[in-house]
C-alpha positions in Angstrom: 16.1 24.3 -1.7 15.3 22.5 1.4 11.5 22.3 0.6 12.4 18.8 -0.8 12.8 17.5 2.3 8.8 17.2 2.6 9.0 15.3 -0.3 11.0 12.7 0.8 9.1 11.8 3.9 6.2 11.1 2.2 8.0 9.6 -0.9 10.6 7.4 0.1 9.7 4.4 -1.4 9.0 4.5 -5.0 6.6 2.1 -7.2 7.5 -1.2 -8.0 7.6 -1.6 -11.8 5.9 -4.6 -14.2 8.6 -6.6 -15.2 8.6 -6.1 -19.1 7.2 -8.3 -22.1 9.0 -8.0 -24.9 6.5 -6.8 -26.8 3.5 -4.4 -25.6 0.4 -5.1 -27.6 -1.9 -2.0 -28.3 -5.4 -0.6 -26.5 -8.5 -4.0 -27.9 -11.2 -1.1 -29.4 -14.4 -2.8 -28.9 -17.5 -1.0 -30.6 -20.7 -2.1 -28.9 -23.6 -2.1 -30.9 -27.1 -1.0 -30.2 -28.1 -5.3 -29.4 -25.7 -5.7 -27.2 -23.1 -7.3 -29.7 -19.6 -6.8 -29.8 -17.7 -5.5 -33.4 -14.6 -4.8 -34.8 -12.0 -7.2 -32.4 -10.3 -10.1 -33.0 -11.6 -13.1 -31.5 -15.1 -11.5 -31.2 -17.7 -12.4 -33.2 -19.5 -9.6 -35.0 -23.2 -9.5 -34.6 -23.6 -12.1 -32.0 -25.5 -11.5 -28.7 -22.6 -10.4 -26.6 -24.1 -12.5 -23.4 -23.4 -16.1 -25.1 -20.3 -14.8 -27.6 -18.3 -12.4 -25.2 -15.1 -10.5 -26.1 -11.9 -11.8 -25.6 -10.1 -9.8 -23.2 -5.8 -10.2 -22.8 -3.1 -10.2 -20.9 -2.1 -6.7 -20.2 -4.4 -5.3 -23.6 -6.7 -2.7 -22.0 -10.3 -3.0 -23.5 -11.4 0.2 -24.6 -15.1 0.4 -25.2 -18.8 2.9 -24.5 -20.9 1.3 -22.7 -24.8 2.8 -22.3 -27.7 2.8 -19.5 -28.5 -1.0 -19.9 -26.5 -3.0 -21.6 -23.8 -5.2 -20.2 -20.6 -5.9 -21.6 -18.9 -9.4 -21.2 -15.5 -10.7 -21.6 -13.7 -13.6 -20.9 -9.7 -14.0 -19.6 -8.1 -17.0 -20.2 -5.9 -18.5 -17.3 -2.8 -19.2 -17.9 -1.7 -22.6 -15.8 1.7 -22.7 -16.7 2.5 -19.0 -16.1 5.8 -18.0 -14.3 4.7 -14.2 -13.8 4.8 -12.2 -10.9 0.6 -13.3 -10.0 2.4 -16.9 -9.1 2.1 -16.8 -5.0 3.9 -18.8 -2.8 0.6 -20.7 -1.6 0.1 -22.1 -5.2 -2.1 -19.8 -6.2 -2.5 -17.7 -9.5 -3.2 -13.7 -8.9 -5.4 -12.1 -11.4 -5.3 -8.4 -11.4 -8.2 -6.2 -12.4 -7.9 -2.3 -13.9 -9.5 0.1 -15.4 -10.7 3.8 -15.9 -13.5 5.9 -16.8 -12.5 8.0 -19.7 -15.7 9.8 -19.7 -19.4 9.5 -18.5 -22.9 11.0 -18.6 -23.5 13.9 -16.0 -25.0 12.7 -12.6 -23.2 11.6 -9.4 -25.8 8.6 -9.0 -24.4 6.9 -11.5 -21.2 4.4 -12.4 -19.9 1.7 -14.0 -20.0 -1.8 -11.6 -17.3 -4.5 -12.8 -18.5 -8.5 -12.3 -16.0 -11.4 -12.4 -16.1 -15.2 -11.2 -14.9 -18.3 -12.6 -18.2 -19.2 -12.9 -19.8 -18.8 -16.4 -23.2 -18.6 -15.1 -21.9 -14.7 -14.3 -22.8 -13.8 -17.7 -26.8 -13.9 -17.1 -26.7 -13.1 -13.3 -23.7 -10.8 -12.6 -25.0 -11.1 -8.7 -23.7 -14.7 -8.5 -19.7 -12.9 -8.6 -17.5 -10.3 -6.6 -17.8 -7.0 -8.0 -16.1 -3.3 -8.0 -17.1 -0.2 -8.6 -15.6 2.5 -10.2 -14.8 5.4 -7.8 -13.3 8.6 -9.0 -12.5 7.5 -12.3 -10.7 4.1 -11.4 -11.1 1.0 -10.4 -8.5 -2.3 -9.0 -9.9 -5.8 -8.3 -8.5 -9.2 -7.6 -9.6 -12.3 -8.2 -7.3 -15.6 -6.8 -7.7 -19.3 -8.7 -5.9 -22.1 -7.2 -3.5 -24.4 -9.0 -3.9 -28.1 -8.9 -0.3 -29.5 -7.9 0.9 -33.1 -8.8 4.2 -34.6 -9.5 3.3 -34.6 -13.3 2.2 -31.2 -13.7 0.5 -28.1 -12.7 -2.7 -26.7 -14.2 -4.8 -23.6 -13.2 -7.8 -24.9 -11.4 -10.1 -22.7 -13.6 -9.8 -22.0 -17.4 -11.1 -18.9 -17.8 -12.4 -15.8 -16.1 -16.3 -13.7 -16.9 -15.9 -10.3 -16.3 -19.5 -8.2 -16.7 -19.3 -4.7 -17.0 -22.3 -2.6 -16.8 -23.8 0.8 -15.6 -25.6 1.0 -12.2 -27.4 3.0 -9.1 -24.6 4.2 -7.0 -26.3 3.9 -3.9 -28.4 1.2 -4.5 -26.1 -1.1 -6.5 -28.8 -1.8 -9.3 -28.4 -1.7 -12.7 -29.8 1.1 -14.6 -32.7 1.2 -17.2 -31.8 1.6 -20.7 -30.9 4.9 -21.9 -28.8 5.2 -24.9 -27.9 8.8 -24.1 -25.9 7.8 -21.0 -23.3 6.7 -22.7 -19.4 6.0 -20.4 -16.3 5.3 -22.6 -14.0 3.2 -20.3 -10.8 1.3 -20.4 -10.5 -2.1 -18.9 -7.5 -4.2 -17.9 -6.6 -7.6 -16.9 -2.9 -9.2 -16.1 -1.5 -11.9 -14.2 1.8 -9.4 -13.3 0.5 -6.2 -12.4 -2.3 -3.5 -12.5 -2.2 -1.9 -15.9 -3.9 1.2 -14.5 -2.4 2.2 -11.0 -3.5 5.2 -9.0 -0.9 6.4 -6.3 -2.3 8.9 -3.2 1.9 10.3 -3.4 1.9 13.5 -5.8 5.4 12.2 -6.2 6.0 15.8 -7.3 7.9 19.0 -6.0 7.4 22.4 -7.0 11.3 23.4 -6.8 10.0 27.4 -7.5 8.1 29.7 -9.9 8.3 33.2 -10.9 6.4 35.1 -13.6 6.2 32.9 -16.7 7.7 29.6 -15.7 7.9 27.1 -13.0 10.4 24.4 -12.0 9.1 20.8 -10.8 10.8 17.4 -10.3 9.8 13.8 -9.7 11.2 12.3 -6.6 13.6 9.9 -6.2 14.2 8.0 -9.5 17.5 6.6 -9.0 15.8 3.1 -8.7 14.3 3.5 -12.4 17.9 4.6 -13.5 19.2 1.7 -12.6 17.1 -0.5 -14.8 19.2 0.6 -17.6 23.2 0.1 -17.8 23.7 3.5 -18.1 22.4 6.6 -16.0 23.2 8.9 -19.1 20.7 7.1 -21.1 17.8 6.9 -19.1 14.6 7.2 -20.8 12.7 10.5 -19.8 9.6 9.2 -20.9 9.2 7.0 -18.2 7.1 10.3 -16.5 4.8 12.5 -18.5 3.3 15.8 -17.0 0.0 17.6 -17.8 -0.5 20.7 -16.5 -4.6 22.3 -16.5 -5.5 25.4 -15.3 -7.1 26.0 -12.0 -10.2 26.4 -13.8 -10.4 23.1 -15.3 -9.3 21.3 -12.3 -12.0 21.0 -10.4 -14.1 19.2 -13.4 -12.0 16.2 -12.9 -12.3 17.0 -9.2 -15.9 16.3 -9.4 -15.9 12.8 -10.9 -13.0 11.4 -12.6 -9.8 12.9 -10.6 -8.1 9.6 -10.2 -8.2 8.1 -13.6 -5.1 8.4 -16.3 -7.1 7.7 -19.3 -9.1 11.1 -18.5 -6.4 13.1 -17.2 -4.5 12.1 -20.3 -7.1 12.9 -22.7 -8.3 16.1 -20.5 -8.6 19.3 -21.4 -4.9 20.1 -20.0 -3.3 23.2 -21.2 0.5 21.7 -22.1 1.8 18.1 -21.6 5.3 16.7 -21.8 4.5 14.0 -24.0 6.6 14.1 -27.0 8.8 17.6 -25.9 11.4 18.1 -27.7 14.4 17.5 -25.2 18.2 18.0 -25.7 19.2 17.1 -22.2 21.7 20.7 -22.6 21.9 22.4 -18.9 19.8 25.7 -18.8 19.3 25.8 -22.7 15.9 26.3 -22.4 16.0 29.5 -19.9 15.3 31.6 -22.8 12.0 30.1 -23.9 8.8 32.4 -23.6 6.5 29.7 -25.5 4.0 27.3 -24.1 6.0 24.1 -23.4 7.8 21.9 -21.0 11.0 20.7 -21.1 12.2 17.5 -20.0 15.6 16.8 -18.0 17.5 14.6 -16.1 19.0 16.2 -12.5 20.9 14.8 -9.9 21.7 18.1 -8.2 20.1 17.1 -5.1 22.6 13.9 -5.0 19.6 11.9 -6.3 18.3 10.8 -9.7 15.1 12.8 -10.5 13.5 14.0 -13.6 12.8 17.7 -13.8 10.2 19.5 -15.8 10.7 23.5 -16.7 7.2 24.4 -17.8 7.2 27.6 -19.8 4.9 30.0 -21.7 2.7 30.1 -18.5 0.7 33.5 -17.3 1.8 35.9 -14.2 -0.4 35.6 -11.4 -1.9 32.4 -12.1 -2.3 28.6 -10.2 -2.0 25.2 -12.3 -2.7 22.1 -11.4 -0.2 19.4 -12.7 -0.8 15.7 -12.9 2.8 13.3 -13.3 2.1 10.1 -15.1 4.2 7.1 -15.2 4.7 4.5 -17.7 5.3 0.8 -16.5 7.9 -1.7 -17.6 11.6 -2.0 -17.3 14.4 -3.2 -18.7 14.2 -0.9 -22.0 10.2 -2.2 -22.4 8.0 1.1 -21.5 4.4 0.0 -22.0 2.5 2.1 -24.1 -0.8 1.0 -22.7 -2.0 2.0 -19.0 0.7 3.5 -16.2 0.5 4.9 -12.6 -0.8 8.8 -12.0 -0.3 10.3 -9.6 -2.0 12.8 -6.9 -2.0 16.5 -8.3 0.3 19.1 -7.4 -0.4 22.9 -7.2 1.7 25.4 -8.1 1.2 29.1 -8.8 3.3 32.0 -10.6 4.5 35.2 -9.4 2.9 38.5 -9.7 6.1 40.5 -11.3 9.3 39.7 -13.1 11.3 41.3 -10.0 12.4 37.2 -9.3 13.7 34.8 -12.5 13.8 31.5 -11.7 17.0 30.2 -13.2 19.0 26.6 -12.9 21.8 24.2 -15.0 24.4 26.9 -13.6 27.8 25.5 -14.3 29.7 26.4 -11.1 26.6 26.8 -8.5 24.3 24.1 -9.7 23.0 23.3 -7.1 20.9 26.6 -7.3 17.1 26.0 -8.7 15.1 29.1 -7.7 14.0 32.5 -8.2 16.6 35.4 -8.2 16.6 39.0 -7.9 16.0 39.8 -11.9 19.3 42.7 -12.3 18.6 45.6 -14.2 21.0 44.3 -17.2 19.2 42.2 -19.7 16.1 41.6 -17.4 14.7 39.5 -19.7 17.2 37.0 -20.3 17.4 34.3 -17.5 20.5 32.8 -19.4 22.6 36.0 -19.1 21.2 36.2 -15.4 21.9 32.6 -15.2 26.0 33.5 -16.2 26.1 36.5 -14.4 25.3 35.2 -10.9 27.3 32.1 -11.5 30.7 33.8 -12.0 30.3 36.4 -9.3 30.3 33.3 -7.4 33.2 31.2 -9.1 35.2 34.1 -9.0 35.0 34.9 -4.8 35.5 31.0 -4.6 38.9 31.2 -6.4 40.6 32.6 -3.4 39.4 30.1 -1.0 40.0 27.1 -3.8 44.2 28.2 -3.4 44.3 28.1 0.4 42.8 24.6 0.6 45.4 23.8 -1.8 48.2 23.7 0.7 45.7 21.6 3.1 47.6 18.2 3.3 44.5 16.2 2.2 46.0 13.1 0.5 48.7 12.6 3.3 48.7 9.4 5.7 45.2 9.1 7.7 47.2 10.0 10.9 48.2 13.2 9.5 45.1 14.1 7.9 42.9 17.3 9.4 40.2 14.9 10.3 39.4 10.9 9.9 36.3 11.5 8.6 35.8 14.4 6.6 38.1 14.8 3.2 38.9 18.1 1.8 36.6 17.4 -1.2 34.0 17.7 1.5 35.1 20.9 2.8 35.0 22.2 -0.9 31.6 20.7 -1.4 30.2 22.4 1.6 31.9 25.7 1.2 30.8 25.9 -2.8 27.1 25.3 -1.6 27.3 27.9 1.2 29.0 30.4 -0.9 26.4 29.8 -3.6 23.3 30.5 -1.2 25.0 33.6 0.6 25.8 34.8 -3.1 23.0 34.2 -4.7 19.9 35.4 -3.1 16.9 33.8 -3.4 14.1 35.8 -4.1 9.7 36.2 -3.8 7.3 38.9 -3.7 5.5 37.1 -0.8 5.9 38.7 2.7 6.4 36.7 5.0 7.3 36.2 9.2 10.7 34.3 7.9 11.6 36.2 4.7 14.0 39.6 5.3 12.2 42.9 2.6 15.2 43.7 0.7 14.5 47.3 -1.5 16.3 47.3 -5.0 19.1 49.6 -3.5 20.1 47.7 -0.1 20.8 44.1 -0.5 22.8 42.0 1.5 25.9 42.7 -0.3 27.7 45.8 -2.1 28.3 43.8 -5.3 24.1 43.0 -5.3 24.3 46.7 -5.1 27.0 47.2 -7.9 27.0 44.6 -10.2 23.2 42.9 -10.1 21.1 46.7 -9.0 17.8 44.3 -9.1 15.0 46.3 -10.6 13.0 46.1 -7.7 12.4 45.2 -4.0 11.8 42.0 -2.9 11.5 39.6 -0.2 14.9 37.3 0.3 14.4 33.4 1.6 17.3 33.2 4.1 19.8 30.7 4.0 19.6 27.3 6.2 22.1 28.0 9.1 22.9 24.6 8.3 25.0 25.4 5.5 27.4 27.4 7.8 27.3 24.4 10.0 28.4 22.0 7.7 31.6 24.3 6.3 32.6 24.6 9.9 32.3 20.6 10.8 33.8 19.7 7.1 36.6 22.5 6.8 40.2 22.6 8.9 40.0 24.7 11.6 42.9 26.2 10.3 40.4 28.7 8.2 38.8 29.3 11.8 34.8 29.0 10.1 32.5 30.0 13.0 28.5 30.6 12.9 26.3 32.8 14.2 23.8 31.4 17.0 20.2 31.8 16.0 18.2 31.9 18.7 15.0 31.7 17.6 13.6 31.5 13.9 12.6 35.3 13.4 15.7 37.0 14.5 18.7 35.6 12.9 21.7 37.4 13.4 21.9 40.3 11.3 19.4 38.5 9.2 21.9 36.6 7.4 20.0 33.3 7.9 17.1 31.3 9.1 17.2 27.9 10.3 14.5 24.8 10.2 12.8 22.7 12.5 10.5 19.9 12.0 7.2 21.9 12.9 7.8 24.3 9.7 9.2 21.0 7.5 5.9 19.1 8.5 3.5 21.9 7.5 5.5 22.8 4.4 6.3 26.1 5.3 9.6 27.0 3.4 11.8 28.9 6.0 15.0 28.8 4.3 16.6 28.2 1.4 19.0 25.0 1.6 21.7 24.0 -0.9 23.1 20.4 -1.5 22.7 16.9 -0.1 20.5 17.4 2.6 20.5 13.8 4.0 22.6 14.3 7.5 20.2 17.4 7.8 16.9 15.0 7.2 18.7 12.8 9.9 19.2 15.4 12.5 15.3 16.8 12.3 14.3 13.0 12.9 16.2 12.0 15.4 
């Protein structure tokens, strides 16, 4: 389970998050009419040119409005001088951020939505007279800056108010576009003096843990941060991250235009989402589903906080394309308006049901992959779940008495080693244990992987007791597993390794080892158990 690892170098610093209001207003709808006028919000008055009567636009309330070939649509933010938020700089100055997204829009390349702001009122009839953004991909992030006047009385925002113009134009040339009411973009707008409401992140901030058949496995990275916004780790909100999973079909119709914006991938034609799942937070109870669905989870298996998704119901044979989704706020206050998405992750199912991806095992649970399916209840990845899991509990007993008589709570001086405890040897020794005893399995060939046929595994009770109903290709175990039970254990138990001199012959092809070339390429050459921290150390050094 080493293949982690990539996600933490390219995700070791997570988001910052919006400190919360205590109340999240709703998505303004504004309904432009055919004259340009705005209808239906508060503050907005109904029938008016919208030029001289713009809409009122708030802090942190998205706009959400269609906008065609032609028209313009204005709004105006008022500055708030006395604010305390996070858009106060050091150099006096008040930071207005700018978001939005592109729900949907006409068909043509040539064509987007071009976003206008100043503090300068005369904006409204000549949007050229202000800084400007684009929306690219779906999204677009702007910043404008206003100055506070400073004096021993008070202080007061320089400006009052901010004109933001939106309207359609050329792509290339930057001019606006001749009326055409069948053009017609729906498109969310943001402005805040905390944050961007709408964030776009280039991480995927996703890991595909392994697949097989029907389901697939995924997790967030770190979230240990976000945990610790609430008192409790047990009652951390798993709505925080939403995923949507399309087909590989669909895909590549966001790809085209709108890839990067959450209000389309939200609203998208995706096959299942984890909005709204039905979670009990049970280990493994949800092994049994066949349904469409995903299932929603806290883990810390890997030593960190992360939130897992088991997506179910899926077809053999077959790539996805998943989006994760974050909600912003803290503190208990989850915004229901805007968020972070992130990049999209791939991830495809196997062709057979020789592998069943199983997790939440009581004893080895640090195990999160595909294993040989047995040819008892082939079907049921909670009895394969069990019967895996006590073959391993039950040749760890044995080893469990002998470190009993280890003098491990005695004086320092009289201790095996000052810096290893013999809850460290156990640790080590479980997670070894569980990776030489549980195999895990694909039906990709590969350089790194050993064949194994349904009749000669690596052990006489895979043989006896699991008789997998049919070959498969085995992912080694890291070397580094042995390692650690030899550096963490007494050498009264006399652990040694083999030495692998290369990556392709292992001895007796009992395991594989990793370097930095295969962990940089993403190339999964071994399967890894536990807390893989000192072993992220020792690849960077």
């Amino acid at each position: 389970m080493w293949c982690w690892l990539v996600l933490l170098i390219s995700l070791a610093l997570g988001i910052e998050s919006f400190d919360g209001f205590e109340a999240f207003p709703e998505v303004q709808n504004v309904t432009i009419k055919k004259d340009g006028s705005f209808d239906g919000v508060a503050g907005v008055k109904s029938g008016s040119n919208g030029i001289i009567n713009p809409g009122n636009i708030y802090e942190w309330t998205p706009i959400s409005a269609n906008i065609s070939s032609g028209e313009r649509n204005v709004f105006v933010f008022t500055v708030d001088g006395n604010s305390t938020r996070l858009g106060i700089a050091s150099t006096y100055e008040i930071l207005i951020f700018l978001s939005g997204n592109i729900c949907s829009q006409p068909r043509g390349i040539d064509k987007t939505l071009r976003v206008s702001y100043s503090f300068d009122e005369s904006v409204q009839t000549n949007s050229s007279l202000g800084r400007y953004a684009t929306f690219e991909n779906g999204y677009m992030q702007a910043l404008a800056v206003s100055p506070l006047r400073v004096s021993d009385a008070n202080t007061t925002a320089k400006y009052s108010n901010l004109y933001v113009v939106v309207e359609p134009v050329n792509a290339t040339t930057n001019t606006a576009l001749s009326a055409n009411p069948g053009d017609v973009w729906h498109y969310r707008l943001s402005i805040s003096e905390n944050d961007l409401v709408y964030q776009w992140d280039t991480r995927t901030w996703l890991n595909v843990l392994d697949t097989d058949h029907n389901s697939a496995l995924l997790v967030t990275g770190n979230v240990t941060g976000d945990a610790q916004q609430f008192s409790n780790n047990s009652i951390y909100d798993t709505s925080l991250y939403d995923l949507y999973v399309y087909s590989f079909e669909e895909s590549p119709k966001l790809d085209s235009s709108l890839n990067i914006s959450l209000c389309a991938i939200t609203n998208g034609p995706y096959i299942v989402s984890s909005v709204n799942s039905n979670n009990t937070g049970e280990i493994g109870h949800g092994l049994e589903r066949t349904a469409l669905a995903i299932e929603k989870t806290l883990t810390n298996r890997m030593y960190t906080y992360q939130e897992q998704f088991y997506v179910t119901g899926l077809n053999s044979s077959s790539t996805y394309v998943a989006y994760l989704t974050k909600r912003i706020g803290k503190k208990g206050n989850l915004s229901d308006v805007g968020g972070v998405l992130f990049s999209k992750q791939y991830f495809s199912t196997r062709g057979s049901d020789a592998c069943s991806l199983i997790f939440g095992l009581p004893f080895c649970y640090g195990v999160a992959y595909s294993v040989p399916s047995p040819s008892k209840s082939p079907n049921n990845k909670t009895a394969i779940a069990a019967t895996y899991d006590k073959i391993a509990e039950s040749l760890y007993a044995n080893f469990s008495k002998a470190l009993q008589i280890i003098p491990c709570d005695t004086e320092m001086d009289a201790r095996y080693s000052p810096i290893r405890t013999c809850r460290d040897c156990a640790t080590s020794y479980r997670n070894w244990l569980c990776a030489v005893t549980i195999p895990r399995c694909t039906d990709t060939a590969s350089e790194y992987y050993a064949f194994r046929k349904k009749d000669d595994n690596r052990n006489d009770y895979l043989n006896n007791e699991i008789q997998p109903i049919a070959d498969y290709y085995e992912m080694l175990p890291c070397i580094d597993m042995c390692y650690a039970v030899a550096r963490d254990c007494p050498s009264n138990f006399m652990f040694a390794c083999p030495t692998v001199n290369n990556k392709i012959d292992a001895k007796f092809r009992s395991y594989n080892s990793l370097n930095l070339d295969d962990l940089l390429q993403a190339v999964q050459t071994c399967n890894f158990i536990g807390n893989a921290t000192e072993l992220f150390r020792e690849l960077f050094d």
